[in-house]
C-alpha positions, 0 to 999 in steps of 0.5 A, a space after each residue: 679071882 675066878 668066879 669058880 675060885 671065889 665060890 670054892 673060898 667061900 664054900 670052904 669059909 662056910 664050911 668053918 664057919 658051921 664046924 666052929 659055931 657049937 663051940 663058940 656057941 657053947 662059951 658065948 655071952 649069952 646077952 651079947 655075943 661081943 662081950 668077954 669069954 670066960 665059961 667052961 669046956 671038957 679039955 678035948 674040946 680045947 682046940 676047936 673052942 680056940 680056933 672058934 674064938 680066934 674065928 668069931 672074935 679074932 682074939 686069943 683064948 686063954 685056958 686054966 685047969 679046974 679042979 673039976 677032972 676033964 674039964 677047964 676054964 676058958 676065957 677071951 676078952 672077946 670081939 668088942 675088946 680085941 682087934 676087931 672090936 667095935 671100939 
């Protein structure tokens, strides 16, 4: 891989990385940001919210409505218990 190449991945990883983190951010455990997920989102934020999850955590995002209009439920077991986990 070409250094040019290189820098252009990484660039385009950083650039990911910093559209995901205010929807991670908006779900993690506040203590410990490995632990399982389970907050609420508006439901247009769902899809970002699920590639945020997948991108920090590795894991699947699961989404349940609420009887609240617009909103939903959002739960992920979360880094230290899915693939990546330090377990």
């Amino acid at each position: 891989m070409t250094e040019e190449k290189r820098a252009e991945m990484i660039a385009k990883m950083n650039a990911e990385k910093d559209e995901l983190t205010p929807y991670f951010e908006a779900v993690q455990d506040r203590g410990d940001w490995k632990n399982p997920i389970d907050g609420f989102i508006r439901e247009e934020d769902i899809q970002k919210t699920a590639s945020a999850i997948m991108f920090f955590t590795a894991t699947t995002a699961s989404f349940e409505n609420t009887t609240s209009p617009g909103w939903v439920r959002v739960t992920s077991e979360g880094y230290r218990r899915g693939p990546a986990g330090d377990h």
